[in-house]
C-alpha positions as CSV (number, residue, x, y, z in Angstrom):
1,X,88.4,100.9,70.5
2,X,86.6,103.9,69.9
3,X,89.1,106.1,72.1
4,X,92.1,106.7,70.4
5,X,94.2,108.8,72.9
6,X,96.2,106.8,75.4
7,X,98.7,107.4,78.6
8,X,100.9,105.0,76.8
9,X,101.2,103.3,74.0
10,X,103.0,100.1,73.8
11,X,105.0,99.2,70.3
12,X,105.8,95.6,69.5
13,X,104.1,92.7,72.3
14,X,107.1,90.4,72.7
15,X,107.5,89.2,76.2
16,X,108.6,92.7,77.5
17,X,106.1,94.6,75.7
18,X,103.1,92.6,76.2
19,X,104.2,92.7,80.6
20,X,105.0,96.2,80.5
21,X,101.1,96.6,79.0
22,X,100.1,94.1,81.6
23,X,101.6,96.1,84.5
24,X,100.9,99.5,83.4
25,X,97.1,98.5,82.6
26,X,96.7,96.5,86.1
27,X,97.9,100.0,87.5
28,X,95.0,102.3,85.8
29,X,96.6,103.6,83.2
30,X,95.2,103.6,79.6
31,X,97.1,101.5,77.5
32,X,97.5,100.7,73.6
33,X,99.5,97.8,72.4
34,X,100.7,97.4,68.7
35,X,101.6,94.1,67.6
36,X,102.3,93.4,64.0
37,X,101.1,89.1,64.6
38,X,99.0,87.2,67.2
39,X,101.8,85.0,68.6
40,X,101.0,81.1,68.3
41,X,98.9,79.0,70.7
42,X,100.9,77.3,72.8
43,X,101.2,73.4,72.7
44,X,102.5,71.7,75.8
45,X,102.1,68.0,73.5
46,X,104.8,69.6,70.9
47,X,108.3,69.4,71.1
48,X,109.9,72.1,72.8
49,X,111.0,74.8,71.5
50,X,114.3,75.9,70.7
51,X,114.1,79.7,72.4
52,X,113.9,79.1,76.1
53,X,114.7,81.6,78.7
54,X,116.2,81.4,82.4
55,X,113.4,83.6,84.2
56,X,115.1,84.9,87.7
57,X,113.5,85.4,90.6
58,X,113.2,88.7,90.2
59,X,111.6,88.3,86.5
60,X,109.3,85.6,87.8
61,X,107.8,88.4,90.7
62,X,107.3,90.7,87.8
63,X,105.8,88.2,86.3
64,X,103.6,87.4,89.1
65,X,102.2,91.5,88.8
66,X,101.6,90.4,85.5
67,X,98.8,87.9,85.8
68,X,100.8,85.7,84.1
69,X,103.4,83.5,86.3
70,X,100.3,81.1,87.4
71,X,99.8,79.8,83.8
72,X,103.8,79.7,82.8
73,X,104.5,77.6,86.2
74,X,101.7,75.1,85.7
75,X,102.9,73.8,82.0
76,X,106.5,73.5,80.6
77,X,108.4,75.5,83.0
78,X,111.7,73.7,85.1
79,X,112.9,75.5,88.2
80,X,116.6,74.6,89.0
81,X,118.0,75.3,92.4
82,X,122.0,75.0,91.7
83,X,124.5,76.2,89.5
84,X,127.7,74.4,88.0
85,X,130.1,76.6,86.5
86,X,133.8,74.7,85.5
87,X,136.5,76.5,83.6
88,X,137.1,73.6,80.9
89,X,140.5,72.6,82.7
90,X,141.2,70.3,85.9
91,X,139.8,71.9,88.7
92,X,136.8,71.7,90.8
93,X,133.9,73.1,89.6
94,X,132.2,76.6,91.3
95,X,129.1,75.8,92.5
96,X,125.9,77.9,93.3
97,X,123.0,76.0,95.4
98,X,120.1,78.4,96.3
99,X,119.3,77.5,99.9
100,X,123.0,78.5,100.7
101,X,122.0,82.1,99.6
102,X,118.3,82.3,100.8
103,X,117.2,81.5,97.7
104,X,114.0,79.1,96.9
105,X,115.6,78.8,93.5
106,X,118.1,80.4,91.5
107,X,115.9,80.1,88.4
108,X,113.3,79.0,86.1
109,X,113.9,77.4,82.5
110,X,111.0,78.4,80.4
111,X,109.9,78.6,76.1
112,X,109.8,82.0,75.4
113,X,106.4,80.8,73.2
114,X,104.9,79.7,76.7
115,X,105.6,83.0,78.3
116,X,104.3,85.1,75.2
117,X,101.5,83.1,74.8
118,X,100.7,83.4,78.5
119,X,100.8,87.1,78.8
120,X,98.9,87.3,75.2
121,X,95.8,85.7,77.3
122,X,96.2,87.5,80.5
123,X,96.3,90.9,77.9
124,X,92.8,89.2,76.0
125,X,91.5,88.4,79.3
126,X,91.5,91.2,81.1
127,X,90.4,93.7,78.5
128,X,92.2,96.6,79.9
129,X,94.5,96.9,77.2
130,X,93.4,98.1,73.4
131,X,95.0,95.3,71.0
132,X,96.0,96.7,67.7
133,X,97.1,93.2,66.2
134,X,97.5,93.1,63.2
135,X,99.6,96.4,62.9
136,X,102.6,98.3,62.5
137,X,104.3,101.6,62.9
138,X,104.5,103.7,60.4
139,X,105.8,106.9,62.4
140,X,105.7,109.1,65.1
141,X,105.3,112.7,64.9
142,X,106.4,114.3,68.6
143,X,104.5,117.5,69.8
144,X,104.6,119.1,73.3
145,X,101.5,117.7,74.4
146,X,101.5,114.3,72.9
147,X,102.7,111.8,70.8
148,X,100.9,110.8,67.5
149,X,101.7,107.5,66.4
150,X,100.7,106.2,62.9
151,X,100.1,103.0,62.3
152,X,99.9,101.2,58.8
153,X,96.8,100.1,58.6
154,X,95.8,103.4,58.6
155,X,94.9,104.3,62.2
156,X,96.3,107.2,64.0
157,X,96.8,107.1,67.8
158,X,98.0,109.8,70.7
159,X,99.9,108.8,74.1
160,X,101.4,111.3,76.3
161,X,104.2,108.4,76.2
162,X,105.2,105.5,73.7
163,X,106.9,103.0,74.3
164,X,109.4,100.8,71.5
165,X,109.5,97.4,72.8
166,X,110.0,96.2,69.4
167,X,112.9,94.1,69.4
168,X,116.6,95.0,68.0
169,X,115.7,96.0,64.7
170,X,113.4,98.4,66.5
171,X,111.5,100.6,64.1
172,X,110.9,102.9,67.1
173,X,114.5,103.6,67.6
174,X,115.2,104.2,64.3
175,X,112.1,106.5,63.6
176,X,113.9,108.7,66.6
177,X,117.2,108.2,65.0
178,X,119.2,106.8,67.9
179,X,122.8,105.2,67.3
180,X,123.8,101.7,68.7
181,X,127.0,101.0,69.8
182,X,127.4,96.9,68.1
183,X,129.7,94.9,68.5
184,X,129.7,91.8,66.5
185,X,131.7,88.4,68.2
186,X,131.1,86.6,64.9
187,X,129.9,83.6,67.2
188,X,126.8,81.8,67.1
189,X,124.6,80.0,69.8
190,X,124.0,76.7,69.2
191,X,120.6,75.2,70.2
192,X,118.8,72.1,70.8
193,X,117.0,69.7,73.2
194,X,119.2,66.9,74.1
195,X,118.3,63.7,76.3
196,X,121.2,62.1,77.8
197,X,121.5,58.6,79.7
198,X,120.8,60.8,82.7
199,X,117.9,63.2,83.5
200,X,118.9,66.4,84.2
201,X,118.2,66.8,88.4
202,X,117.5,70.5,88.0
203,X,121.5,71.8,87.4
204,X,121.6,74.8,85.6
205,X,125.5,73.6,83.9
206,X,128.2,76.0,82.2
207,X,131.9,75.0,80.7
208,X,133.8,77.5,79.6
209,X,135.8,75.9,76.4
210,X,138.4,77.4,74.5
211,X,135.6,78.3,71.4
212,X,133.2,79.8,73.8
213,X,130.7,78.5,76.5
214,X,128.4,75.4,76.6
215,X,125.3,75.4,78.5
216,X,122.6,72.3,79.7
217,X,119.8,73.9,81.5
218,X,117.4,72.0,82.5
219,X,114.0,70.9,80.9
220,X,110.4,69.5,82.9
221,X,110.8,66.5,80.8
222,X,114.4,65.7,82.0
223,X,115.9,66.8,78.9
224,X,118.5,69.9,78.6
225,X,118.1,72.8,76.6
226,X,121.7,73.3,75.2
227,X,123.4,76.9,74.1
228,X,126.7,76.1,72.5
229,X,128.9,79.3,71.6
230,X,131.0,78.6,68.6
231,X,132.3,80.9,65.8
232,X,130.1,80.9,63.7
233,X,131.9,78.5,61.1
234,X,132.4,75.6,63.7
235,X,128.7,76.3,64.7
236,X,127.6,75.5,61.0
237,X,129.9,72.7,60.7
238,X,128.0,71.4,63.7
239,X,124.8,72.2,62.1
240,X,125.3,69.9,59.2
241,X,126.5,67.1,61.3
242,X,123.8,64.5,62.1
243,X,122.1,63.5,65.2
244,X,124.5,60.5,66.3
245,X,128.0,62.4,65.3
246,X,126.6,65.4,66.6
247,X,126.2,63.6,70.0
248,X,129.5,62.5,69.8
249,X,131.2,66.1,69.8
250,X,128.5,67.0,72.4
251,X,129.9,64.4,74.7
252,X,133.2,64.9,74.3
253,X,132.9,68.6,75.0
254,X,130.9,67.6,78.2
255,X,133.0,65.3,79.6
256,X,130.4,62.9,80.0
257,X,128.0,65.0,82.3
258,X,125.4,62.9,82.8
259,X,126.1,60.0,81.0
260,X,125.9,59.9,77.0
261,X,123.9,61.6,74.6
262,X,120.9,59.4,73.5
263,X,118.4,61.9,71.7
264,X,118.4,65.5,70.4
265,X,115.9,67.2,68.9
266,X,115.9,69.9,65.7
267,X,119.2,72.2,66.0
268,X,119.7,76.0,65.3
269,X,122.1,78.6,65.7
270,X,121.6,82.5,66.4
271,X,124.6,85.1,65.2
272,X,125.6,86.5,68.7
273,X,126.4,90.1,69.3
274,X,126.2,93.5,71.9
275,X,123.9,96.3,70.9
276,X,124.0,99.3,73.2
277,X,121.7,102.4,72.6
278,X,123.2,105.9,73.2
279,X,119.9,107.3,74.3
280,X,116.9,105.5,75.8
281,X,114.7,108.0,75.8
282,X,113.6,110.9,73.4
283,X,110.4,113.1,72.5
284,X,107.9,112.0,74.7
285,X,109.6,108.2,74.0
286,X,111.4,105.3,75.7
287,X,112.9,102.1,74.9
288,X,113.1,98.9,76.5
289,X,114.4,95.0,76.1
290,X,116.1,94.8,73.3
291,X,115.4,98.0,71.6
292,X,117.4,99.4,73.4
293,X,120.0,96.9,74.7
294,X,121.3,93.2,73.6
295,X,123.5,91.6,75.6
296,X,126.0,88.4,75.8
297,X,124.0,85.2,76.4
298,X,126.4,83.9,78.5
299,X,124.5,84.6,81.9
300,X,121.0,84.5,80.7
301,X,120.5,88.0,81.1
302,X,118.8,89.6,78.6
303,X,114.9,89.4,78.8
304,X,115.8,89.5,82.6
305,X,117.2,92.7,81.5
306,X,114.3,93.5,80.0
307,X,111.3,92.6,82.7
308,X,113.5,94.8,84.7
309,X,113.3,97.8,82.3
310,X,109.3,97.3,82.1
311,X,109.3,96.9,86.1
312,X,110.9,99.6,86.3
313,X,109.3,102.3,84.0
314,X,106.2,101.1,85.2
315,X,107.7,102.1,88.9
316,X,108.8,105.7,88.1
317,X,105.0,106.2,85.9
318,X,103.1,105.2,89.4
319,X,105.4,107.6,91.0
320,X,104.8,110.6,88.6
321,X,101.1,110.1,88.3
322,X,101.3,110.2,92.4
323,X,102.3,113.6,92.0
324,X,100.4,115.0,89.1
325,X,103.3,115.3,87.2
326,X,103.2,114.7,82.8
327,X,104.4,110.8,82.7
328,X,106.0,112.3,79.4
329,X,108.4,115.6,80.8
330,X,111.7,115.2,80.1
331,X,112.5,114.8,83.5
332,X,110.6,111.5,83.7
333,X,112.6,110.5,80.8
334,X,115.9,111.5,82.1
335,X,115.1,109.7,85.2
336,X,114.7,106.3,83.1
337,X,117.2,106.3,81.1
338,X,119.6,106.8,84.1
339,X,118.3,104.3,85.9
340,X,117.9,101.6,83.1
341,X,120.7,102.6,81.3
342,X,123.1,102.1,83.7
343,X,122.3,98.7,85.0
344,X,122.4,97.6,81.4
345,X,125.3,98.7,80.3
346,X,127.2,97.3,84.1
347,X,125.2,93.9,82.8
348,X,126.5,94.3,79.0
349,X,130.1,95.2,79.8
350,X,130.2,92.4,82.9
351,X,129.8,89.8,80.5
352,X,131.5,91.3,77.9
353,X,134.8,91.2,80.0
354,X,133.8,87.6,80.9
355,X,133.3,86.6,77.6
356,X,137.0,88.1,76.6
357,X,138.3,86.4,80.2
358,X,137.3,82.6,79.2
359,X,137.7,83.4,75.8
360,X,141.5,83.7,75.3
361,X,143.9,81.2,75.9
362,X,146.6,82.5,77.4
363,X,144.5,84.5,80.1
364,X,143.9,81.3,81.7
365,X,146.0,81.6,85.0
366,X,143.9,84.9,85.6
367,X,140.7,83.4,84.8
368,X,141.5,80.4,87.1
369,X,142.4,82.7,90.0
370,X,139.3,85.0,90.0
371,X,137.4,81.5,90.2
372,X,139.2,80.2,93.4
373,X,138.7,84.2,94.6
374,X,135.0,83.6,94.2
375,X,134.8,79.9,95.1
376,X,136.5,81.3,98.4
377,X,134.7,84.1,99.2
378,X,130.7,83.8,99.9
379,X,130.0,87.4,99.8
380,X,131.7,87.6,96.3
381,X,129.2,84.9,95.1
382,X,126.4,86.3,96.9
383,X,126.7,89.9,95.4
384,X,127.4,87.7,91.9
385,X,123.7,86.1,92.6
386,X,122.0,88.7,93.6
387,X,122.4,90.6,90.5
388,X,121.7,87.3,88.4
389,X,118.7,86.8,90.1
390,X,117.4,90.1,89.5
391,X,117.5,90.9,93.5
392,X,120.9,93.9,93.4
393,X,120.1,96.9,95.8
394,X,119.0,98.6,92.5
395,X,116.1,96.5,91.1
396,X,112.7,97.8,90.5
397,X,110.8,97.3,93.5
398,X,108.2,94.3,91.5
399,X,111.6,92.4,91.0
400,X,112.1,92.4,95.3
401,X,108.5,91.6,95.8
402,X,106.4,94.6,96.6
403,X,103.1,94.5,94.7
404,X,101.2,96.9,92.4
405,X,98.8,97.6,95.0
406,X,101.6,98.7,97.3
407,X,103.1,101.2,94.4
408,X,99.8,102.6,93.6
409,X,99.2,103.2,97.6
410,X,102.1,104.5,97.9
């Protein structure tokens, strides 16, 4: 580690941060990462873990550039190819089966541990990419030329770009004093692992009930990974229930989808809430994931979100270095923050408006129309897919399949 200046340097090596370094190093750039802890080995014997993520399509190719889809696909990782979507009241559910749409699946259900852990070895693997692990930020001081960035251990690094993927208590944002929008729902998700008297065939499920959605997405062991939005009280009261009267309110608000609960694992719940940044770029910096946007949970979209934003910035850096332009001008900043900011905020408002459609009671003839509109109409529930599955007109071209060796040679 003897050089210290970098093209970029990477802040915080979550799952966005660690395939943004992945991607930008696989493309010849010189790349730091700071991470303040070495993430856990993953354990395929141990239970699964309560944070999982529905990778799309799109995330999965990103992935793929990433050197790290091969090892997420081979352990704990459950594709699902369909999509159940009921309103809570008596009518038939809206249903989303991949082959209809061209799809090979609309999906994959994965631990975010596995995926972290994954990319953390392709990152230790390769050796293209400077780990500073154990380490923080301790501040940035912005020049024409160059960033420096000072960690606190002591060290002192340049980039001609950083990068906060650090999370929604980003220390990068703050250090450049953006504001977030928030917007708190005072609702929590519920999680767990729950066997049933039926395995889960691969159905990604969703009820919208009157105190917020509830989710079964499927596991590799036939389990379902349940996210169950309550207010907050309710989810707590649920907390402190145990196993077997827990199961009991689980089935009821099921209906019985696929059979009875017979097992479920430790339980958690996560405050829920919208962060929107009013910049994403500043000074020679940009943010992405959720330092600089946290969405809704209620479509699975917000690492996707995310992978997107690291696809992306990694698409306009190939660009710019192409033409011998400073990967740092303001003009390359501009460009991302238009770009990424836009298609976040469409994401964050979309299921913001959804959220606030299921949500209240006596909006229920409405939401019931738009569902027969949709149920109706394939190109409605195509264009809906396409932008869950990370393949809209305006996704980074990783997320549609084009390679790094195709970007570079461009």
């Amino acid at each position: 580690m003897s050089n210290t200046h970098y093209d970029v340097a990477v802040i915080g090596a979550g799952m966005v941060g660690a395939t943004l370094a992945s991607l930008l190093s696989r493309s010849g750039f010189s790349v730091a990462l700071v991470e303040s802890r070495e993430p856990e080995a993953f354990d395929a014997g141990a239970e699964v873990g309560l944070r999982v993520s529905a990778i799309s399509p799109g995330s999965q190719a990103i992935l793929e550039q990433a050197g790290a889809w091969k090892a997420i696909s081979s352990q704990r990782a459950r594709p699902y190819r369909r999509m159940q979507v009921e309103d809570g009241v008596d009518m038939d559910p809206l249903l989303f089966d991949a082959p209809v749409f061209n799809l090979e699946r609309l999906g994959t259900i994965v631990e975010n541990a596995l995926v972290q852990w994954s990319l953390w070895q392709v990152l230790n693997a390769g050796g293209l990419v400077d780990l500073y692990c154990p380490d923080q930020l301790a501040g940035i001081e912005a020049s024409k030329q160059h960033n420096r960035v000072l960690l606190q251990g002591g060290k002192t690094l340049t980039a001609s770009l950083v990068v906060g993927a650090d999370g929604a208590a980003s220390r990068v944002r703050k250090s450049l004093g953006i504001r977030q929008d928030h917007y708190a729902y005072n609702q929590s998700g519920l999680v767990a692992a729950v066997g049933k008297s039926q395995a889960n065939p691969g159905v990604a499920w969703q009820r919208f009930l009157p105190g917020g959605p509830l989710a079964f997405l499927p596991l590799s062991d036939g389990r379902s990974s349940i996210v169950w939005t309550q207010p907050t009280a309710e989810a707590e009261r649920l907390l402190q229930l145990d196993s077997e009267e827990f199961g009991k309110e689980l089935d009821v608000a099921s209906s019985g989808w696929l059979g009875a609960v017979e097992s479920c694992g430790p339980r958690a719940a996560f405050p829920l809430s919208m962060r929107l940044s009013e910049n994403y770029a500043a000074r020679r910096v940009v943010l992405i994931g959720d330092a600089a946007h946290v969405v809704h949970p209620l479509a699975g979209q917000g690492v996707n979100l995310g992978f997107a934003d690291a696809a992306g910035l990694t698409e306009i850096l190939l660009g710019v270095r192409s033409s011998g332009e400073d990967i740092g001008s303001s003009r390359v900043l501009r460009k991302y923050e238009r770009w990424r900011k836009s298609e976040s905020e469409a994401m964050a408002f979309g299921m913001h408006a959804l959220r606030s459609l299921f949500g209240i009671d006596g909006l229920s003839p409405a939401r019931r129309f738009g569902m027969a509109m949709v149920k109706r109409s394939w190109l409605l529930r195509d264009k809906f897919l396409q932008r869950a599955a990370g393949l809209a007109a305006n996704a980074p071209a990783l997320a549609k399949g084009e390679t790094l060796r195709s970007l570079i040679q461009r």
